[in-house]
C-alpha positions as CSV (number, residue, x, y, z in Angstrom):
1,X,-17.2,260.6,-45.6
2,X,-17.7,258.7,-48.7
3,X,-19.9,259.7,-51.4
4,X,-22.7,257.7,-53.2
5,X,-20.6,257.2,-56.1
6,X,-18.1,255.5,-53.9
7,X,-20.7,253.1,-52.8
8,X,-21.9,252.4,-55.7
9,X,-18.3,252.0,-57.4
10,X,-17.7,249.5,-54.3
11,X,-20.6,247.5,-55.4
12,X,-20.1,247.2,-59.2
13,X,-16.5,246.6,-58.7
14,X,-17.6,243.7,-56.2
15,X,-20.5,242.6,-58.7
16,X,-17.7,242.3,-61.3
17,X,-15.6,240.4,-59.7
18,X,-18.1,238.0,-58.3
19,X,-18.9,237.4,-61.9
20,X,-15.6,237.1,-63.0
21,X,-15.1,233.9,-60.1
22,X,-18.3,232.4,-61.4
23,X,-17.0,232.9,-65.0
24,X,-13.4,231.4,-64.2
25,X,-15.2,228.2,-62.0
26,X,-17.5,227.5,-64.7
27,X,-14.8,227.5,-67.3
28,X,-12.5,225.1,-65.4
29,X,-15.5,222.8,-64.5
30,X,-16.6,223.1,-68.0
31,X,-13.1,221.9,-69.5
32,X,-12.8,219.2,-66.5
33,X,-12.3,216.5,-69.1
34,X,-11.9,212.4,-68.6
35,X,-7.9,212.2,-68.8
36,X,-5.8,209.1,-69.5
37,X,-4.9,209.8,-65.9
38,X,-7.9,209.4,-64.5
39,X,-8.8,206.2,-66.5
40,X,-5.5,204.9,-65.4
41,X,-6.0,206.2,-61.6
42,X,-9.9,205.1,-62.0
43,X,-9.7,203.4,-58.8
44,X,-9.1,206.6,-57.1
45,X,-12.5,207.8,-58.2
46,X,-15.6,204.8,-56.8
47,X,-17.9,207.4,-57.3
48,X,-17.2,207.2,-61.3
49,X,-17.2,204.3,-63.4
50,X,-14.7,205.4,-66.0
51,X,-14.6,202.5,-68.5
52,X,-16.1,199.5,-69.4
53,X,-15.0,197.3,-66.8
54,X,-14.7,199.9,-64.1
55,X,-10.7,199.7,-64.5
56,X,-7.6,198.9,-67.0
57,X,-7.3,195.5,-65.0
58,X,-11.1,194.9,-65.4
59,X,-12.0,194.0,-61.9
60,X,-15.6,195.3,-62.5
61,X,-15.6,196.0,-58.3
62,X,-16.5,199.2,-57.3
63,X,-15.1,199.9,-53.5
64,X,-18.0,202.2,-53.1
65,X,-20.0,200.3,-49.6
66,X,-23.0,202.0,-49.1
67,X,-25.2,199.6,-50.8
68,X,-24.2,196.3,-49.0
69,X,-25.6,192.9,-47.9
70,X,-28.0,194.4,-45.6
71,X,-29.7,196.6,-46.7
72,X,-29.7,195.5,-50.6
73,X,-33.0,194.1,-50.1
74,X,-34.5,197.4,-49.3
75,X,-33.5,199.9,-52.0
76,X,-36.2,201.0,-54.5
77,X,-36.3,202.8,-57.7
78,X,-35.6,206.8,-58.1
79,X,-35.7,206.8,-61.5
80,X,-36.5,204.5,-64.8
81,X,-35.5,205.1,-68.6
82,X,-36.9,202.8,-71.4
83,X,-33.9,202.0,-73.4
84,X,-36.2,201.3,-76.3
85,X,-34.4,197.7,-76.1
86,X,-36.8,194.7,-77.6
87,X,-34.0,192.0,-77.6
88,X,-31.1,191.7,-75.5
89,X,-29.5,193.8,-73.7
90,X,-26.2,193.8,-72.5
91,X,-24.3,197.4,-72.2
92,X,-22.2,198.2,-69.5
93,X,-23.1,202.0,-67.9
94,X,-20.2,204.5,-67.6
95,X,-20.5,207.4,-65.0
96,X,-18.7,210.3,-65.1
97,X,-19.0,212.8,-62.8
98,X,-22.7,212.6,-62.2
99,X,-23.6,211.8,-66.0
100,X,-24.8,208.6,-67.1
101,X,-23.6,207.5,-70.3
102,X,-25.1,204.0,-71.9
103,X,-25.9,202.1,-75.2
104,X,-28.9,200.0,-76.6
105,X,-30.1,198.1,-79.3
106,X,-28.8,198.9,-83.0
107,X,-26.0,201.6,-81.7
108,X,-28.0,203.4,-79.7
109,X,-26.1,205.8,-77.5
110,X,-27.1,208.1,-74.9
111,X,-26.2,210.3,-71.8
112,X,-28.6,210.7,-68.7
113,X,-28.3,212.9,-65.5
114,X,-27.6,209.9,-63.0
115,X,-29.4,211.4,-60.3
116,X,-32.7,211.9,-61.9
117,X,-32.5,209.8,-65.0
118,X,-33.6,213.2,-67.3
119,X,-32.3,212.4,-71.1
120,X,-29.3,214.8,-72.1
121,X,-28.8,213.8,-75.6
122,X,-30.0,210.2,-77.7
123,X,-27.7,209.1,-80.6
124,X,-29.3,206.7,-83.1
125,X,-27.2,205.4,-85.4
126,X,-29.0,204.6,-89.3
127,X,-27.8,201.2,-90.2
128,X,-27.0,199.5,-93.4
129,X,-29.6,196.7,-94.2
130,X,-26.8,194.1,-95.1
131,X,-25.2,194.2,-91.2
132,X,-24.4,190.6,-90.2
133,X,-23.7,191.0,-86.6
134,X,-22.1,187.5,-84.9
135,X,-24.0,188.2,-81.5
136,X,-27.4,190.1,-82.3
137,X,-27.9,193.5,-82.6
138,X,-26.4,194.7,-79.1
139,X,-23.5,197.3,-78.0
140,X,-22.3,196.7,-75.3
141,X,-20.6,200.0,-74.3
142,X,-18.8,203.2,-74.6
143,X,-15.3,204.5,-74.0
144,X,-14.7,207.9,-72.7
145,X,-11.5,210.2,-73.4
146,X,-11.0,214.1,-73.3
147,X,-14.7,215.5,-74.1
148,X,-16.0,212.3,-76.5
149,X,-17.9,209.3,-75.9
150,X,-16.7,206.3,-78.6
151,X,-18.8,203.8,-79.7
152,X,-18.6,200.6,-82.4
153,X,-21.0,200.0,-84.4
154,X,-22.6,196.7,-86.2
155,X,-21.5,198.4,-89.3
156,X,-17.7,198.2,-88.0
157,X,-17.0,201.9,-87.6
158,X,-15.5,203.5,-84.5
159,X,-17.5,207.0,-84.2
160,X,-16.6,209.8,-81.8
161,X,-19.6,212.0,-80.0
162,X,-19.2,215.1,-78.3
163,X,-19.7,213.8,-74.5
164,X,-21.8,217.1,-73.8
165,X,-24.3,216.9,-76.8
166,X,-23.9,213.4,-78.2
167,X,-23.2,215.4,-82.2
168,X,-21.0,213.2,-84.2
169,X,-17.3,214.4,-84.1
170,X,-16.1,211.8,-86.3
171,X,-17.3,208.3,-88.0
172,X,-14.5,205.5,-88.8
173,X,-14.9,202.5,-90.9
174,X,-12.5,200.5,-89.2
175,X,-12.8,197.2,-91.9
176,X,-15.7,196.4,-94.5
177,X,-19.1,195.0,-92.6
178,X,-19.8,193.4,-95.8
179,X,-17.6,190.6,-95.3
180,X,-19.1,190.4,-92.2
181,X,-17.5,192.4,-89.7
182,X,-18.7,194.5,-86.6
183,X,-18.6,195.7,-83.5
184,X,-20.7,194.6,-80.3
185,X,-17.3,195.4,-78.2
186,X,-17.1,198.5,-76.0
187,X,-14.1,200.3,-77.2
188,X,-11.2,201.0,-74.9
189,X,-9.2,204.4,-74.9
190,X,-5.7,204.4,-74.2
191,X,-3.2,207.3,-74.1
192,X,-4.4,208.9,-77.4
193,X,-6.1,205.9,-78.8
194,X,-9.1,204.4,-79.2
195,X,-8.7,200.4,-79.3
């Protein structure tokens, strides 16, 4: 016959180890990051759209076929977010793993659950006055590698965000935007650079 404490040791040790599974599961989801070998292998993922032109061979196709010819006609809208956009707007989405991560206007960057469209972080980038942007002031996209989000500017720096809070990890003037250089380009990440 086993006592109460016995029990009760039973159903701590049970408690503890139940939190221990959720502990180790949330770390390895938490450091489940966006590899060069999954941009390279991006194909093997539809559900994702991993860089700028869906692929390295930039066939902007996803094989994904539940939306299709006949019944295109019929979808409707689960969500809508104002991209604060009053010009053009040209930016290519990426999604990774159910987060929605997209640029505006003036190097405006942010990440969006992509199921309900709820706002995760905004970036705004402050701009010099003097920009001379060749295109108008429009981004069109981010790059993804490891745990940032990269993004050109119109000033002509390559800045890094932290893909889970949108905080500036680093901030890069790539050449001088006074001779009239920037970036409307979507960066590309390759291997352990940022192109």
């Amino acid at each position: 016959m086993r006592s109460l404490n016995e029990g009760t040791g039973v159903k701590q040790m049970l408690c503890i180890s139940i939190a221990l599974l959720a502990l180790f599961f949330s770390t390895v989801t938490a450091r489940a990051q966006v590899t060069f070998t999954r941009l390279r292998n991006s194909s093997k993922e539809p559900q994702n759209w991993l860089t700028y032109s869906g692929d390295y061979a930039g066939r902007r196709f996803s094989t994904l076929d539940q939306i299709n010819t006949r019944n295109a006609l019929s979808l409707v809208a689960k969500w809508v977010y104002q991209t604060a956009a009053t010009g053009k707007f040209e930016t290519t989405p990426l999604v990774v793993d159910g987060i929605l991560y997209g640029t505006g206007q003036d190097d405006r960057a942010f990440a969006l659950d992509a199921r309900t469209g709820r706002p995760i972080w905004q970036y705004q980038r402050q701009l010099p006055t003097d920009i001379r942007p060749c295109c108008g002031r429009v981004n069109r996209g981010l790059a993804i590698l490891g745990d940032k989000v990269f993004l050109g500017t119109l000033d002509a720096h390559v800045i890094a965000l932290d893909a889970k809070t949108g905080n500036v990890v680093w901030d890069v003037e790539a050449v001088d935007h006074t001779k009239g250089y920037s970036f409307t380009v979507a960066p590309l990440a390759v291997k352990n650079l940022v192109i």
